[in-house]
C-alpha positions as CSV (number, residue, x, y, z in Angstrom):
1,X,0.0,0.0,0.0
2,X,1.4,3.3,-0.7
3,X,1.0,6.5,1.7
4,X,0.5,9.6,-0.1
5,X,2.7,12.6,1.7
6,X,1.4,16.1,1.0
7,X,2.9,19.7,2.6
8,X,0.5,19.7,5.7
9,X,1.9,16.6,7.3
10,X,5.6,18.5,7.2
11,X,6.8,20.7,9.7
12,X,7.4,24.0,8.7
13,X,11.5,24.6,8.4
14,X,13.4,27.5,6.8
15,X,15.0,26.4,3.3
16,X,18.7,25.6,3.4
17,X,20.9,28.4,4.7
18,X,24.4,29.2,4.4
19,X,26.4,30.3,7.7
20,X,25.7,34.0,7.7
21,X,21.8,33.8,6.8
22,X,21.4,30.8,9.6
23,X,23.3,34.5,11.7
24,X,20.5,36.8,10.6
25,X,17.8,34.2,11.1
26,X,18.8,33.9,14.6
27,X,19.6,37.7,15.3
28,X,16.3,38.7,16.7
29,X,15.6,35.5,19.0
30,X,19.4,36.4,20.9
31,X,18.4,40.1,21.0
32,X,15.4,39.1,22.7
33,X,16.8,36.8,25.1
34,X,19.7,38.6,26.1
35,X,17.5,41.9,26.6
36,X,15.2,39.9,28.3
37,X,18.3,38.7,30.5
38,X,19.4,42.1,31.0
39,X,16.3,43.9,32.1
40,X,15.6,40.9,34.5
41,X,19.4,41.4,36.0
42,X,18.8,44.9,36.9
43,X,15.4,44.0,39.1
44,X,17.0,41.2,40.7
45,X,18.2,43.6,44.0
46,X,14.1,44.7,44.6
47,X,13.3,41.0,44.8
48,X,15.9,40.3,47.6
49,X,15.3,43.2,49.4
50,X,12.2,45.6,50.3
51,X,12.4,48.6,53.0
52,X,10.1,49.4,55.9
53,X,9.8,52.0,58.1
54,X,10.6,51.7,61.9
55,X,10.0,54.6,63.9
56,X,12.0,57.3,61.9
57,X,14.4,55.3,59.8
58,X,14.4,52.8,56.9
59,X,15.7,49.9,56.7
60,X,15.9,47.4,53.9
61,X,14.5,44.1,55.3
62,X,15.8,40.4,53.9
63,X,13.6,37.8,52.8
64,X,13.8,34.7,55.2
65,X,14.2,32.4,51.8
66,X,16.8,34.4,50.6
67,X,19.6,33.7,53.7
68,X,22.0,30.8,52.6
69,X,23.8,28.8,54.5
70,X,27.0,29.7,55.1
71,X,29.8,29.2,58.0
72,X,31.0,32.7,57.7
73,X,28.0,33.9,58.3
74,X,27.9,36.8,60.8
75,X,26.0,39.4,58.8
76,X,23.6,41.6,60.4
77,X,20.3,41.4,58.8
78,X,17.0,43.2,59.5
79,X,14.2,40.6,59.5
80,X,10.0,40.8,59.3
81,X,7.5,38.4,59.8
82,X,5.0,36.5,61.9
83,X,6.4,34.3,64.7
84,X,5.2,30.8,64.0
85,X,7.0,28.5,66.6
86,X,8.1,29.3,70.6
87,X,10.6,27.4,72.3
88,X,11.3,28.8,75.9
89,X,14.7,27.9,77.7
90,X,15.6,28.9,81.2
91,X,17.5,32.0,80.6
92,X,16.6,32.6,76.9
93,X,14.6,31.5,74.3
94,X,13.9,31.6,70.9
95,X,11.2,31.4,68.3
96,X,10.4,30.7,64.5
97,X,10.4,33.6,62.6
98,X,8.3,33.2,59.3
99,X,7.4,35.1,56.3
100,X,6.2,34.4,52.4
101,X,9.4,33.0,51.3
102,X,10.3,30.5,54.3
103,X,11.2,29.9,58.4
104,X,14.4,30.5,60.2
105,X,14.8,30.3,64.5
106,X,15.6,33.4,66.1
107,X,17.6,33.4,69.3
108,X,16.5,36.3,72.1
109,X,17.5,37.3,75.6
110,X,14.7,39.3,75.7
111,X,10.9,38.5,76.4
112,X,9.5,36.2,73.8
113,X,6.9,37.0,71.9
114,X,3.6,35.3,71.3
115,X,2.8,33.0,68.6
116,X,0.9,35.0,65.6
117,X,2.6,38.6,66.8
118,X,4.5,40.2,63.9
119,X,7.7,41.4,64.3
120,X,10.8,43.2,63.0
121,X,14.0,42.6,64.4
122,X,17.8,43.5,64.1
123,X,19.4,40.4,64.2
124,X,23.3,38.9,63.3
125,X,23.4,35.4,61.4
126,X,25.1,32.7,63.0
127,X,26.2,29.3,61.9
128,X,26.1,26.2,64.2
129,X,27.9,23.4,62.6
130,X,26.4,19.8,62.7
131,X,29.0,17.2,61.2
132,X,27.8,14.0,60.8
133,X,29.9,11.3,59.0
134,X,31.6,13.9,57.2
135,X,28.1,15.3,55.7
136,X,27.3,18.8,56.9
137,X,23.8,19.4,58.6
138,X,24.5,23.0,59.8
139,X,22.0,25.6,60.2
140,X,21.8,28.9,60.0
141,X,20.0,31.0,62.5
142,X,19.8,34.8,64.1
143,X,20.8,36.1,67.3
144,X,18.7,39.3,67.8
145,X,20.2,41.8,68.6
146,X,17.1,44.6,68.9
147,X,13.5,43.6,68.7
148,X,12.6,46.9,66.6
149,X,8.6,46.4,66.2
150,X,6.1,44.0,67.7
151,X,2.6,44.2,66.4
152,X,0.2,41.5,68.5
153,X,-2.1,39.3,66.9
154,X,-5.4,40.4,67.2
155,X,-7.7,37.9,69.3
156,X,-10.3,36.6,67.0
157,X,-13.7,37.5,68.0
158,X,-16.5,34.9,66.5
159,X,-18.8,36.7,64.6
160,X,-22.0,34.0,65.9
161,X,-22.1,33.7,69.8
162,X,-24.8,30.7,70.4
163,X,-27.1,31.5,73.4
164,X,-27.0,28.4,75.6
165,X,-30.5,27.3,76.8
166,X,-31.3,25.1,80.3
């Protein structure tokens, strides 16, 4: 049996070209990418990064998601977010600090705060080391340094309050 082949069943490719036309025929997809690439680049910095006001200064607050881990790591940072996890010790303590891009603990010799409260803090990032069968397991977490805003979770009122009957 014989298959007829007509021009709809083939994809459509550009004829034969020689080096500098396959150049030219090319041109606009790099220029697109590499524009693309380039205006991309220069936004990269208001991604990592946005500023808040606290009391009558700026400061530029990092994104929890965007701390690595690293054993250098003694930067001071200024963090925001909503404390998800408590965990009191006898002198200390420290909780979970969490925003939209991810979780790191926060270590305080100060009062902790509530789960739900939002805070702001001045904090330095520390590095504990956790070697295990020459695999590294460290983690990276904050010693605050200056709780700079607290904001408490509002209790949640219900909106229905069944009357109880006898």
């Amino acid at each position: 049996m014989l298959v007829k082949k007509d021009n709809l069943s083939r994809p459509c490719l550009p004829p034969k070209l020689s080096q500098s036309s396959k150049l030219l025929y090319l041109l606009p997809l790099w220029i697109l990418l590499l524009g693309g690439g380039l205006v991309s680049c220069g936004n990269v910095g208001q991604f990592s990064k946005h500023t808040i006001e606290i009391g009558d200064r700026n400061v530029n607050v990092t994104k929890i998601g965007d701390i690595q881990p690293d054993r250098q790591a003694n930067t001071v940072v200024y963090l925001h977010g909503k404390v998800a996890n408590l965990a009191p010790f006898l002198s200390a303590g420290a909780y979970q600090l969490q925003d939209a891009t991810g979780k790191i603990w926060v270590l305080t010799n100060q009062t902790l705060p509530n789960v739900g409260d939002e805070v702001a803090i001045e904090g330095q990032l520390q590095f504990q080391s956790i070697p295990i069968s020459g695999q590294e397991f460290g983690e990276v977490y904050v010693q605050e340094q200056q709780l700079l805003e607290r904001k408490a979770e509002r209790a949640q009122v219900p909106l229905f309050k069944p009357f109880l009957t006898n």
